[in-house]
C-alpha positions in Angstrom: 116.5 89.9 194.2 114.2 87.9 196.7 115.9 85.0 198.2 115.2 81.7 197.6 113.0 79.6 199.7 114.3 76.9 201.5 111.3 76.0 203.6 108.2 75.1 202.7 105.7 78.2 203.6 103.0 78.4 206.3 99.2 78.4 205.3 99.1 82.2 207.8 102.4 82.9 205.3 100.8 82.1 201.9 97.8 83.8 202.8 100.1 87.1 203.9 101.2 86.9 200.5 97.9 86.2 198.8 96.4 89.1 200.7 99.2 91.3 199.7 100.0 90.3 196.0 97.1 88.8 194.4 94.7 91.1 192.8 91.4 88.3 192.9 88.4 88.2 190.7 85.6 89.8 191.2 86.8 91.4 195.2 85.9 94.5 196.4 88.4 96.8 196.0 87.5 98.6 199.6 88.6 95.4 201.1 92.0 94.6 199.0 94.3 93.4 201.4 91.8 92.4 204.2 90.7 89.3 202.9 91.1 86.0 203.2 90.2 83.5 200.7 90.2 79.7 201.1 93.6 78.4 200.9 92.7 74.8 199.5 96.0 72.5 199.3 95.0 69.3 198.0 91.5 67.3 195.6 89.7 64.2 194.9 86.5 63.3 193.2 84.1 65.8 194.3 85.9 67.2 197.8 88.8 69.9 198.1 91.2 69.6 201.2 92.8 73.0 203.0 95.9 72.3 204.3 95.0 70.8 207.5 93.3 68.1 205.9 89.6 70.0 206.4 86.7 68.4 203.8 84.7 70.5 201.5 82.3 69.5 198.9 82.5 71.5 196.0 79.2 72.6 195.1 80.6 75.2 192.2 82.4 72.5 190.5 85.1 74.9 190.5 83.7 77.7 188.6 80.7 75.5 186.7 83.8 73.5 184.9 85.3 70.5 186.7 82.7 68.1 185.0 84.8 64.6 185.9 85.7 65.7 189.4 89.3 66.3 190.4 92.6 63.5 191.0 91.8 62.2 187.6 95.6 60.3 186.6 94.3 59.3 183.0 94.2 63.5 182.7 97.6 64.2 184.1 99.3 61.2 181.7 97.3 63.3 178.5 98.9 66.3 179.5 102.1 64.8 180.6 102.3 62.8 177.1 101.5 65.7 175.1 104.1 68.4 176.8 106.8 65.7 176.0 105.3 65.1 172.5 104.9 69.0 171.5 104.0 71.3 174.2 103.5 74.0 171.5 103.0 74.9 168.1 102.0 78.2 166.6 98.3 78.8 165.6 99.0 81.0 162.7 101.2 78.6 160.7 101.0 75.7 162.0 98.3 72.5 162.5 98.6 69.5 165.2 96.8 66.1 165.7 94.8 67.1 169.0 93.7 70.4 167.4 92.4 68.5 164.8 91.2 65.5 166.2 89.8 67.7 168.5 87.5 70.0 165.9 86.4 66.9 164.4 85.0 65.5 167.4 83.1 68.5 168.6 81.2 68.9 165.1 80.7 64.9 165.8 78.2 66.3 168.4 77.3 69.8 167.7 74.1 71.0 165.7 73.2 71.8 162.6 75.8 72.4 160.4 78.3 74.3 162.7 80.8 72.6 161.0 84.3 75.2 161.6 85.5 75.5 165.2 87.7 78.2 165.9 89.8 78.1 169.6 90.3 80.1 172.1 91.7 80.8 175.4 88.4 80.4 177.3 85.0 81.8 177.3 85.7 85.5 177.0 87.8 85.2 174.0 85.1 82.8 172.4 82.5 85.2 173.2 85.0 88.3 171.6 85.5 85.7 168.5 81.8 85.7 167.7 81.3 88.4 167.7 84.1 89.7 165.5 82.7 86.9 163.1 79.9 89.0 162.8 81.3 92.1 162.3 83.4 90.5 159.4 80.8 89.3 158.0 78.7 92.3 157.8 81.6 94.1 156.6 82.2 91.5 154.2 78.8 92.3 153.1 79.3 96.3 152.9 76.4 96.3 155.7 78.7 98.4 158.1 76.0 99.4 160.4 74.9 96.0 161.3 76.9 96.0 164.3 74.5 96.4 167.6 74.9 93.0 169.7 71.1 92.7 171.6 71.5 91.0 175.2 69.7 90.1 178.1 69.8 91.7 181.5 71.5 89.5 183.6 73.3 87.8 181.1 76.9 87.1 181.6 79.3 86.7 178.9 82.6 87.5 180.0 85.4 89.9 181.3 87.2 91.1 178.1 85.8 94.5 176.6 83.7 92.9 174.1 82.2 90.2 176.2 81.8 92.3 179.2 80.0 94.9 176.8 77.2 92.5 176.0 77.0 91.3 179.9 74.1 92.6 181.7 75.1 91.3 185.3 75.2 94.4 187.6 76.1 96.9 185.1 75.4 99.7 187.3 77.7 98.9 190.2 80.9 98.6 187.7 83.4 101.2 187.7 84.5 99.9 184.1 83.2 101.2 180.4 81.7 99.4 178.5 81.1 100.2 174.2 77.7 101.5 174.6 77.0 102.0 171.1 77.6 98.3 170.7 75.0 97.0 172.8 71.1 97.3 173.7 69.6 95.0 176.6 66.5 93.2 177.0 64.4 93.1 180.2 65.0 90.3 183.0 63.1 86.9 181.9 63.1 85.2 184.7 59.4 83.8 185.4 60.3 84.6 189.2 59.2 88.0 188.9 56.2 87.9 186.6 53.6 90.1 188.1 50.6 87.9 190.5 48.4 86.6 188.2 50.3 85.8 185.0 50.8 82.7 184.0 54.3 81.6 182.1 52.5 81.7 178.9 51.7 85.1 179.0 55.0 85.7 180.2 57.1 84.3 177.6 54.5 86.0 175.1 55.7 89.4 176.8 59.2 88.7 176.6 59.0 87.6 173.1 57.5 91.0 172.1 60.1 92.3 174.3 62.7 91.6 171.6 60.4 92.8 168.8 59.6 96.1 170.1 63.4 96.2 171.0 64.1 95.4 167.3 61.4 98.0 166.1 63.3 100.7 168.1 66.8 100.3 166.9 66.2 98.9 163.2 67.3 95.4 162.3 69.5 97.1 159.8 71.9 98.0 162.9 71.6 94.9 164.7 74.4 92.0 164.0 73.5 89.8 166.6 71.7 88.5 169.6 73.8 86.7 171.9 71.5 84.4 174.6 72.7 81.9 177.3 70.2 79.0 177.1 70.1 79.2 181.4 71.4 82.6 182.6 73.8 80.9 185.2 75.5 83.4 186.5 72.8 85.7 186.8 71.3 83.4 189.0 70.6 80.3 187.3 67.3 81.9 185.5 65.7 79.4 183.1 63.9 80.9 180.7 59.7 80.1 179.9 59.2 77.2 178.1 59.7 78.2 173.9 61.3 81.5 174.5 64.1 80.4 173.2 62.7 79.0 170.0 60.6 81.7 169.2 63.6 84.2 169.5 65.7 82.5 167.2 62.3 82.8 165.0 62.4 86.4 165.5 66.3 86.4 164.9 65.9 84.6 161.4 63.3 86.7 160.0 65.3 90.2 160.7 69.2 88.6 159.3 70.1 88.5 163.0 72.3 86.1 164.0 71.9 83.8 167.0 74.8 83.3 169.6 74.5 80.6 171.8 76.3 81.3 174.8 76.8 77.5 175.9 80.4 78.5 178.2 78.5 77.0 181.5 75.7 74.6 179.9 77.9 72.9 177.5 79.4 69.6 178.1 77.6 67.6 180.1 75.5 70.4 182.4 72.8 69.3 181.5 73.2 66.2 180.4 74.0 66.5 176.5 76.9 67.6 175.0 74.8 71.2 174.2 72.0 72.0 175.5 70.9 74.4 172.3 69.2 71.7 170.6 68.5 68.9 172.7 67.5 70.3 175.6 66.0 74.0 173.8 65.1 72.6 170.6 67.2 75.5 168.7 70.1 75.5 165.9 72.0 79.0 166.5 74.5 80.6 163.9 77.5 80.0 166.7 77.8 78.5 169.9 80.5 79.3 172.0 81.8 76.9 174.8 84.6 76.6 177.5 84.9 75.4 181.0 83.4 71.7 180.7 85.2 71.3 177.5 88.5 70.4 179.6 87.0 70.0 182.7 89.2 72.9 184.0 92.1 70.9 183.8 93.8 73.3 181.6 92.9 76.8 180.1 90.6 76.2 176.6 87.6 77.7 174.5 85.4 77.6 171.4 83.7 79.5 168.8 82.0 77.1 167.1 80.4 78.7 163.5 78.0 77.5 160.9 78.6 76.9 157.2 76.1 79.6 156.7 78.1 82.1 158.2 81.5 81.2 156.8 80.3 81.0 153.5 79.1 84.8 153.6 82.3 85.6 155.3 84.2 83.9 152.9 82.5 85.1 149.7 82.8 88.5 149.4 86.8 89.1 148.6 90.0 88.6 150.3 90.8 89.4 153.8 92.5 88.0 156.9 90.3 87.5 159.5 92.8 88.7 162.2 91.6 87.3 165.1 93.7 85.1 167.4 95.6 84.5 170.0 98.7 83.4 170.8 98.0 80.0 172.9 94.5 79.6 170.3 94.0 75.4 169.4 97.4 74.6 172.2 98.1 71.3 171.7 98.4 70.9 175.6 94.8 72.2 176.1 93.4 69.7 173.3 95.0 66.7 174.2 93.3 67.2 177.6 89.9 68.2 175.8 90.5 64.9 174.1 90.7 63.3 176.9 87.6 65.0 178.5 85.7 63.5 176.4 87.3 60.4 176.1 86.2 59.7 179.7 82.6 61.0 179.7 82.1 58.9 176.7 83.8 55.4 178.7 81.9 56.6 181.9 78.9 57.7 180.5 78.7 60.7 182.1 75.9 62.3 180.0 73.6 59.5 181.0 74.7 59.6 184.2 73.9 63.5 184.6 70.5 62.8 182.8 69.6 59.8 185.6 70.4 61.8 188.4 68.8 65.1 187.5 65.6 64.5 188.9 67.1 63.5 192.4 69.1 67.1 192.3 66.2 69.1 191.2 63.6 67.5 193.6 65.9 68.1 196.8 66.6 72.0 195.4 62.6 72.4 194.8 62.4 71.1 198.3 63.7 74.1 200.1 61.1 76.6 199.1 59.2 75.1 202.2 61.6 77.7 203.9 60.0 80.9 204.2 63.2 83.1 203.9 63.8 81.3 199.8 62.0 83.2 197.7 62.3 80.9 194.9 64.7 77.7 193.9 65.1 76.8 190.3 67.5 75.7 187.9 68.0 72.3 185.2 70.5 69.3 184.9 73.2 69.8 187.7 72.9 73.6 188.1 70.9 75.3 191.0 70.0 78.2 192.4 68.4 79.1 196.0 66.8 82.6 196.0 66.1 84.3 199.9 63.2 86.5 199.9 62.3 87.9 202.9 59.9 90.0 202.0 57.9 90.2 198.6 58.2 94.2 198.4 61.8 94.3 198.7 61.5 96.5 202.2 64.4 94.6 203.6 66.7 94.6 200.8 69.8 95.7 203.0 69.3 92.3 204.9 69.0 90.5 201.2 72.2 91.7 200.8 73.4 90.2 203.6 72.0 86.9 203.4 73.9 85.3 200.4 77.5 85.6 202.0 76.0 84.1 205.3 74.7 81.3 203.8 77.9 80.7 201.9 79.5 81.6 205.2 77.7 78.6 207.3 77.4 76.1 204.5 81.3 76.4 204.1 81.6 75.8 208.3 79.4 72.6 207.5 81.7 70.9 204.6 80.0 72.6 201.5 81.4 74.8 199.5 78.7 77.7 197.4 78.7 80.5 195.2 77.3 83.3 197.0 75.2 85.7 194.6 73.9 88.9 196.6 70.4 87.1 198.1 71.1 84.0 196.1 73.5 80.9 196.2 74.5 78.7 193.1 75.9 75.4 192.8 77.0 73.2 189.8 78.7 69.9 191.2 81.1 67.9 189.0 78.8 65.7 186.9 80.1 62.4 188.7 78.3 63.3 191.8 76.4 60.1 193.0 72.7 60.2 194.9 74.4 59.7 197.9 76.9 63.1 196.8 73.6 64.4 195.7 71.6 64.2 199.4 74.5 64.8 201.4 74.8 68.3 199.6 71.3 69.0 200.2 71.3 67.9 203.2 74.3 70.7 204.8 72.3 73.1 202.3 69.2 72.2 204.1 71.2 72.7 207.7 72.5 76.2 206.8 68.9 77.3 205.2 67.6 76.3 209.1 70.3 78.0 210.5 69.9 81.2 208.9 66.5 81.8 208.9 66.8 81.7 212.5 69.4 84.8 212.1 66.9 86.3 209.9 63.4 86.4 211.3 61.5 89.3 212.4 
C-alpha cells in the first residue's frame, strides 16, 4: 500500500504523476507520457490561475460549458445543501424535488411540445438515449429496419459507441470501430468551401438535395433518424447557410424521420436563448439533447429532452421497459446545481446579456480575416472560430497542421487560453464576459495572429 502523504506535492511532482497515470482525452497515444498539460490550481470569473499565481483567460469556457464563469459561492452552497439534504436517490425507483423541479423548468423554456425530459450523465449518454428512443419506437412500431441514424461530416456527438458512431469528426484518423451499419454521412456544409462563384443560396440548395439524394439511396424505410448540431462546434464552429436547417427538418417530416437536435454546446445561453433550435433556427425537432451549459460544468449532468409525439408512439404499442439508464441518471446533486444555473442566468440576465454583447464578439472575430494566413473566421452568439489558410490549394497542408497548436501555443504565453483544432482555433467564453473581457481577448488573439504569420510566411 502507498504511503500516505504528509506534504503537500510539487507542481514538477503532480505533473510526474499526471504524465505517468492519467490517460487524457483526446492525446496522442505516441506521446503518452511526454506531455505536459496545464496544471491550473485555482479560478475566478472568467481567469484560471496555475500554481504560481500565472493569469489565463479562458477562451474555451472550459470545454464550451462554464456559462456563469467560475468562484460562484451561491453554486457551492446548492451543492453543499443538497449533499447534506440527499446526496442520492436511485433513478429506477425513486423521484426527488430537484429532478422534478428541474424537468418542469426546462419544458418551461423548451419548444414545441417536448414535454418529457429524460437525464443523463452528460452529452454522450443523451445522445445514446435518443437514439435508443428511436429505436424503441420503431420497434414499438414492428418497423425493425428503421434504424440508420443520417449525420453530418464533421458533426460531433460524443465518445460512447453510439454517439461516437454518428460523429463525423476525423473518422479516418480513429483507431476505434464504429457500427457502420448504423450510420450514413452527409457531405461538409460549411459555406467556407463552396466552390468560387456560388453563392450561399445555391449552396444550401445543394446541401439540401444532399440529404434527398442521400435518402433516395438508402430508403427512408431504413432511416430512424437524423441527428444535426444547429452550429457544428466542434468541427470547427461551422454555421450552416441560412434555412438549411428548416428545410431539413422539412425533408425529415415528409419521409417519418425524426429530427435530433444536438443542442450539448449551443444550449443554455450560447447563443443567447435557452435553445437555439427555435429561436435562433426557427425549427421544432422530435428531441433535443443538452449538457454542459445546463450546470455550467459545475457538476456532471445531461438531457434527452422528447416530444409528446414520440412518447405517444412509444408508448402505444404494448408493454415494455424502456431499459435505458444509468446509474447517477436525474442525481439530485447534479439538479440542485442545474437549478441553480438557471436560477442565476435568470437574476443576472445572462441571455440578454449574451444577446447585447454578441455583436461586439463577432465584429472583433470578423476582424481578423484582414490577416492573410486566416482563411476564414465565423461563428454566432459567444462561439468562434479562426480558420489559417495559407494557401487556397491546400499545397502547404503539412504547415496547416502545424499552425493550430502554435497559435494555441503563443496565445497561451500571452494570458489566453484556446482550443486548438488542426489549422483552426475555437473559443467559447463563459457568457458573463464583459466588452472590456470581450476586447482584451481579441486583442492577445490579435497579438498571436501577428506573431505567427511572421513564423509562417514564404
Amino acid at each position: 500500500m502507498n504511503n500516505m502523504m504528509t506534504n503537500e506535492p510539487t507542481a514538477e511532482t503532480l505533473l510526474e504523476w499526471d504524465r505517468n497515470h492519467v490517460l487524457h482525452p483526446w492525446h496522442e497515444m505516441s506521446e503518452w507520457r511526454g506531455y505536459d498539460n496545464l496544471l491550473v490550481d485555482t479560478a475566478k470569473g472568467i481567469f484560471l490561475y496555475d500554481g504560481e499565481g500565472n493569469k489565463f483567460l479562458d477562451g474555451p469556457g472550459g470545454m464550451w460549458c462554464v456559462q456563469i464563469g467560475y468562484d460562484r459561492p451561491e453554486m457551492a452552497k446548492a451543492i453543499s445543501d443538497q449533499v447534506m439534504k440527499l446526496p442520492y436517490a436511485s433513478p429506477f425507483t425513486k423521484a426527488t424535488e430537484p429532478s422534478a423541479v428541474l424537468a418542469k423548468r426546462m419544458i418551461e423554456f423548451s419548444p414545441g411540445d417536448l414535454n418529457t425530459v429524460f437525464f443523463t450523465t452528460g452529452g454522450s449518454t443523451a445522445v445514446d438515449t435518443a437514439i435508443r428512443a428511436m429505436h424503441y419506437m420503431n420497434n414499438s412500431l414492428g418497423r425493425p429496419d428503421k434504424k440508420i441514424v443520417l449525420a453530418r461530416e464533421k458533426g460531433y456527438h460524443g465518445s460512447t459507441y453510439l454517439a461516437s458512431t454518428v460523429s463525423g469528426k476525423e473518422r479516418s484518423v480513429t483507431k476505434f470501430d464504429a457500427e457502420q451499419r448504423l450510420v450514413r454521412f452527409l457531405p461538409n456544409i460549411n459555406p467556407y468551401i463552396r466552390p468560387d462563384g456560388m453563392d450561399e443560396a445555391a449552396w444550401c440548395d445543394e446541401k439540401v438535395a444532399d440529404l434527398e439524394n442521400l435518402i433516395a439511396e438508402v430508403g427512408a424505410d431504413n432511416i430512424g433518424a437524423y441527428i444535426a448540431e444547429p452550429i457544428l462546434c466542434s468541427g470547427g464552429v461551422i454555421v450552416p447557410p441560412k434555412g438549411y436547417h428548416k428545410r431539413t427538418l422539412d425533408v425529415c417530416r415528409a419521409h417519418d424521420i425524426l429530427y435530433i437536435s444536438d443542442e450539448v454546446v449551443t444550449g443554455f445561453g450560447r447563443l443567447g436563448h435557452w435553445f437555439s433550435s427555435e429561436e435562433v433556427f426557427g425549427i421544432v425537432p422530435d428531441m433535443i439533447t443538452c449538457a454542459k451549459g445546463l450546470t455550467s460544468g459545475y457538476l456532471p449532468l445531461g438531457a434527452c429532452l422528447i416530444s409528446d409525439a414520440v412518447m405517444e408512439r412509444m408508448t402505444g404499442a404494448g408493454a415494455a421497459p424502456f431499459s435505458n439508464g444509468y446509474t447517477y441518471s436525474a442525481h439530485p446533486v447534479s439538479c440542485a446545481a442545474a437549478l441553480k444555473n438557471i436560477e442565476i442566468f435568470e437574476d443576472e440576465n445572462l441571455l440578454a446579456h449574451v444577446r447585447s454583447v454578441t455583436p461586439q464578439f463577432q465584429a472583433r472575430l470578423r476582424s481578423l480575416t484582414k490577416y492573410p494566413i486566416i482563411g476564414d473566421a465565423r461563428g454566432e452568439g459567444l462561439v468562434g472560430c479562426v480558420e489559417c489558410r495559407l494557401t487556397k490549394d491546400g499545397s502547404r497542408f503539412e504547415d496547416e497542421q502545424k499552425i493550430g497548436a502554435r497559435l494555441d501555443e503563443v496565445c497561451q504565453d500571452m494570458g489566453l487560453l484556446v482550443r486548438p483544432l488542426i489549422n483552426m482555433c475555437v473559443f467559447s467564453p463563459p457568457l458573463i464576459i464583459t466588452e472590456k473581457e470581450i476586447d482584451l481577448m481579441f486583442d492577445i488573439l490579435e497579438a498571436a495572429i501577428q506573431k505567427v504569420s511572421v513564423e509562417f510566411e514564404k
